[in-house]
N, C-alpha and C positions, 0 to 999 in steps of 0.2 A: 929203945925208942918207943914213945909212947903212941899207940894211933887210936885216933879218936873216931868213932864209926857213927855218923848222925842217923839217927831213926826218920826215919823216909814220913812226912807230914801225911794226912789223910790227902789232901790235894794230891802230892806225886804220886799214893799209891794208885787213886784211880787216872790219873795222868797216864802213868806204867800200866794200868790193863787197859787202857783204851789203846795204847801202842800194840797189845799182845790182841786186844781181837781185829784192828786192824792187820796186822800180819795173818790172822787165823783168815780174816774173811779174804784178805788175799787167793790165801791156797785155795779156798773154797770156789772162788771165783774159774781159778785155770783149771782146777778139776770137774765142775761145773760146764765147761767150756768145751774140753774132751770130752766128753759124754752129748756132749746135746748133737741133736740130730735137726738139722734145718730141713723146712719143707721143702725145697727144691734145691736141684741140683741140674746146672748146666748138663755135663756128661753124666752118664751111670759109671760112675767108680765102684760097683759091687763086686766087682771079677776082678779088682786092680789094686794089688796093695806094694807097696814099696817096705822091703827088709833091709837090713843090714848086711853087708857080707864085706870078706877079707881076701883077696886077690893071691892065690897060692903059689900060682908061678905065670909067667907070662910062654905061653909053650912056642906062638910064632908072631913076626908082625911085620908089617909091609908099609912104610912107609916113606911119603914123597921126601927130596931133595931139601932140606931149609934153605939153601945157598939159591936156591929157582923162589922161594915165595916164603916173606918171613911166617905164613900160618902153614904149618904144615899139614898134610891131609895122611890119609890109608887107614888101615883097620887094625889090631890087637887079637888076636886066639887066645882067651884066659880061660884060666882053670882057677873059679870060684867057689869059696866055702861058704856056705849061707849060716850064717848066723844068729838067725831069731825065724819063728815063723812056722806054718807047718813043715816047713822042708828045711827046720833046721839043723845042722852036722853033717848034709849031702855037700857033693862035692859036684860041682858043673860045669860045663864046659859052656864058652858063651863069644861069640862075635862081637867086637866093639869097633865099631866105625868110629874116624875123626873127621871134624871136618873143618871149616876156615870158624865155622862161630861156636865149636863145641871143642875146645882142647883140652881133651883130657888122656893126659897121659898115665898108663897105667904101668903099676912094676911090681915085683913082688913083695907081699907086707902088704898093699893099701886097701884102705877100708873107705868102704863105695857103699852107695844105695843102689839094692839092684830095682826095678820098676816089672813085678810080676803079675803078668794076666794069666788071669785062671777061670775061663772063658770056660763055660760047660761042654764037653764033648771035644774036645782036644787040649792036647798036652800042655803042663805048663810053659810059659817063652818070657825067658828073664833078659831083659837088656840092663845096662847101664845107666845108671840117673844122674848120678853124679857123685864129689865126693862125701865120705860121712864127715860131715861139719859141726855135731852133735857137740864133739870133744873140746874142738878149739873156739867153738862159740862159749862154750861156760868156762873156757879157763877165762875168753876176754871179757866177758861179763862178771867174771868173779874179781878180776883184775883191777878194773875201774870201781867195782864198790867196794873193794879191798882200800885201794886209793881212797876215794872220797873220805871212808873211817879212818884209815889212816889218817889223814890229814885233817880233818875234820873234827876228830875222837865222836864227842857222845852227837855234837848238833849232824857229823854227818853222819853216824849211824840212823839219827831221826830225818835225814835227810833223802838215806835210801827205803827205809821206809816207806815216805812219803812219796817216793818214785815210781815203789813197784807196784802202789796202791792204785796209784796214777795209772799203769802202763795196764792194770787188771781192769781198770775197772773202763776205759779206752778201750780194751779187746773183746774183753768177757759179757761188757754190759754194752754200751756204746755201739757197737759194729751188729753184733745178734740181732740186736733190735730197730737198727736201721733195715740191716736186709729184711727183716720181715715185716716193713711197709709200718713200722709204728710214728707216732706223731713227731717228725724231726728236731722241733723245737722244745716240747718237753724232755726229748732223749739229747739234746744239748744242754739244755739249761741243770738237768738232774747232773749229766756227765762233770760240767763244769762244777757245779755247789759241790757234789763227792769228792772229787779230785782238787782242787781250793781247800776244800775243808782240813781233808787229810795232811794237804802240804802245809796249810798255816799252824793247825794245833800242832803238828810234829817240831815243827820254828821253835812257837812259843805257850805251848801248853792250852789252858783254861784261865785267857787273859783279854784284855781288854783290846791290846794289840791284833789280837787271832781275828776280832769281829773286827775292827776295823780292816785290816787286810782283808779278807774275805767279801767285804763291800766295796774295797774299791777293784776287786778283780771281777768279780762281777758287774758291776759297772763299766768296766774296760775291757770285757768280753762281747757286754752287749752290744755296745761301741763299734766292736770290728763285725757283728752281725748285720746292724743296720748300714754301718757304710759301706759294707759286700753288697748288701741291697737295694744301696743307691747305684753301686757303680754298675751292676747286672741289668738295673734300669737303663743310665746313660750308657749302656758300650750295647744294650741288645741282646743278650744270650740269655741261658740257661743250661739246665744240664744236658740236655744235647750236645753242646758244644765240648763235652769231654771228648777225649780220644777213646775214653774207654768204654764212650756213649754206647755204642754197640752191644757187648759185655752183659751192661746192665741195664740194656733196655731185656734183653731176656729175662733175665732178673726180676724186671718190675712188671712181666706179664702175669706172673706165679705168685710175686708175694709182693705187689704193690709198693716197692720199693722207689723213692721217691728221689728221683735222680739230682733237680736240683736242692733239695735236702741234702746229698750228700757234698756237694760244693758247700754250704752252707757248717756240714759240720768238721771239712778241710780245713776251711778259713779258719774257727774256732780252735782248734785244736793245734794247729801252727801258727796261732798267736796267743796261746795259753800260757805256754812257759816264758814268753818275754815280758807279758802281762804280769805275771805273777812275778818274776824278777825285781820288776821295778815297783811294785807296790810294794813290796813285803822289804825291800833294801828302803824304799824315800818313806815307808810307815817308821822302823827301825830305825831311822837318821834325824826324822824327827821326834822322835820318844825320848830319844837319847839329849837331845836341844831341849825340851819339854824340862825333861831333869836335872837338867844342868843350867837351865835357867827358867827356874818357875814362875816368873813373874813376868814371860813375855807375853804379849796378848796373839790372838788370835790374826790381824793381820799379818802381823810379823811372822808369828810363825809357816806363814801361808806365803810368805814373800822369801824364806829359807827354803820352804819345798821347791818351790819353784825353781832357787838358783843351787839345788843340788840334782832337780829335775833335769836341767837343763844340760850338763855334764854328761847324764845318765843317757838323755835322748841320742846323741850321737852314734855311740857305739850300739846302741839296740837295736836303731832303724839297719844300720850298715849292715845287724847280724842277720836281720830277716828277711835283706834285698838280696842278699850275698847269698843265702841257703836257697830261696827261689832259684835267682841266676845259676845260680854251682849243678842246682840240677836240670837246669834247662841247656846244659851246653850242649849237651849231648842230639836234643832236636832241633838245637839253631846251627850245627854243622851239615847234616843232612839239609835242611830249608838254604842253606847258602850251596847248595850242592846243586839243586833245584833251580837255582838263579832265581830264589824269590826275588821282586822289585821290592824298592822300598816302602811303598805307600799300600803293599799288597801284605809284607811282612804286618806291617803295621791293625791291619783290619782283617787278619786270621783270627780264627778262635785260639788258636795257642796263647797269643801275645795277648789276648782279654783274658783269657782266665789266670793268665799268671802275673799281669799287671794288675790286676782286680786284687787278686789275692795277696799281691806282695804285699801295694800301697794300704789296703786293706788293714792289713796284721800290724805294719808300721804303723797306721796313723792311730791305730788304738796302743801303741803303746804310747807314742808322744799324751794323747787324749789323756793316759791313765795318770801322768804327771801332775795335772791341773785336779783330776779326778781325785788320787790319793793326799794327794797337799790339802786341797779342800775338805775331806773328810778328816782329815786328823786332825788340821788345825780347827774346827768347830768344836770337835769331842777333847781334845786337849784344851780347849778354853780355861782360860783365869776361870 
């Protein structure tokens, strides 16, 4: 059988390095990331480092009744091997309390983080951190992008790409620069254009599609910006009103870090990926309409976005009310625990900033509907 091997155009070949220094600047970015040293720091973690270790034998252990109380409480005597670190291949003996919000049970075989101070002028004192999650986190990370490629073949290998570009450049660039008090809205707008960008050329190359997608995400970024910034108007808050206002008010005495900046670039960020969803699928559904019938005009094509826009709006809002909700169940049990009233639930800070932010992120993606139809049906014109 005869196989025909196509020599790769000068377009894919820099198509294919702009994917490889994409990936390069990735790794650059988390190695970047490890290293850097932030001007401040809540605690002194200089005496404190957390190792790895492997639990050799469980020598004694005292524990309460399960049939009297479903969290079981008492303490573990292990005899632990440290495993990295300057006291690594010692063997140690160490105390592990349980307790109702700390169940960790320990047996022989398990690998633990131990949490070691090494406080100047007295002995080192290892406890318990938890378990080592190192392993089973990269099988399920490797799992899911295994998946994607799988199923996907080359768009989702350019797909994970575009992910982990995303998720570096979110961590690496994104978060550094908010903690140290830099201009919130340039470090959104930069975050946003990198991560857009990345995700569209990985889609579809050095095309015409990639800029148009790219402007209607933007566009439908800015969108969930300023209507964050109306509703923070009408409901009255700011960053104060975090629970984790506290937190980072320390934070922003050291390195001017800008609390309601960081609501700001929440909202953005948990409406990026739905934003980007629906631009880059109703740009792609009209490209595909464009060439299959070239001779529609530009209303029409803009009256198509619309009634495939519209399909689309359903399940995206659901997805981004339902991800807020899912994670607030957890402090609307406690608030019902409390005997909040109604009208009191209602004019907490919880319930504004996660009302803000839900309606927020939905209504810029319903917005990006009209947004992305109308830019492609102009540039796609007869």
């Amino acid at each position: 059988m005869e196989i025909n091997l196509k020599k790769p155009t000068k377009k894919q070949i820099i198509e294919y390095a702009v994917i490889g220094l994409l990936l390069i600047a990735t790794v650059i970015m988390f190695l970047g990331l490890s290293n850097n040293k932030f001007s401040f720091r809540v605690n002194n973690t200089n005496n404190v480092s957390y190792v790895k270790a492997t639990v050799q034998e469980v020598i004694s252990q005292d524990l309460s009744n399960k049939t009297e109380n479903p969290y079981q409480t008492g303490k573990q005597v292990l005899s632990v091997k440290i495993n990295e670190g300057d006291f690594k291949g010692e063997i140690i003996q160490l105390t592990h309390y349980i307790t109702p919000t700390f169940q960790l049970f320990l047996k022989q075989g398990s690998n633990v983080i131990l949490r070691a101070d090494l406080s100047q002028g007295t002995d080192p004192f290892f406890s318990v951190y938890s378990y080592n999650r190192t392993f089973p986190i990269a099988i399920i990370v490797l799992f899911f992008l295994a998946l994607v490629i799988i199923i996907g073949r080359k768009k989702g290998f350019l797909s994970c790409v575009g992910l982990l570009f995303t998720m570096a450049t979110i961590i690496c660039f994104m978060l550094p620069r908010l903690y140290e008090g830099g201009n919130t809205f340039a470090i959104i707008f930069i975050t946003v254009l990198l991560s857009a960008s990345a995700t569209c050329f990985c889609i579809n190359g050095f095309s015409k599609k990639t800029v148009l997608n790219l402007s209607s995400i933007l566009c439908g970024s800015l969108s969930a910006v300023l209507l964050y910034y109306l509703f923070m108007l009408l409901l009255n808050f700011n960053g104060s009103a975090m629970a984790e206002a506290e937190n980072l008010l320390l934070i922003s005495y050291s390195t001017n870090l800008n609390l309601t900046g960081v609501l700001f670039a929440g909202v953005t960020v948990s409406a990026l990926g739905a934003v980007m969803d629906v631009a880059v699928s109703l740009g792609a559904s009209l490209s595909e309409i464009k060439d299959l019938n070239p001779g529609i005009t530009s209303k029409e094509l803009f009256k198509s976005g619309m009634n495939i826009g519209r399909d689309m709006i359903g399940t995206m809002t659901n997805t981004l009310i339902l991800a807020f909700a899912g994670g607030a169940v957890a402090t609307m049990l406690i608030l019902i625990s409390y005997g909040v009233q109604f009208h009191q639930l209602l004019s907490s800070n919880f319930i504004a900033l996660e009302l803000a932010t839900g309606i927020a992120g939905s209504a810029a993606v319903v917005l990006t509907v009209p947004i992305s139809s109308a830019i492609n049906s102009f540039c796609f014109k007869k």
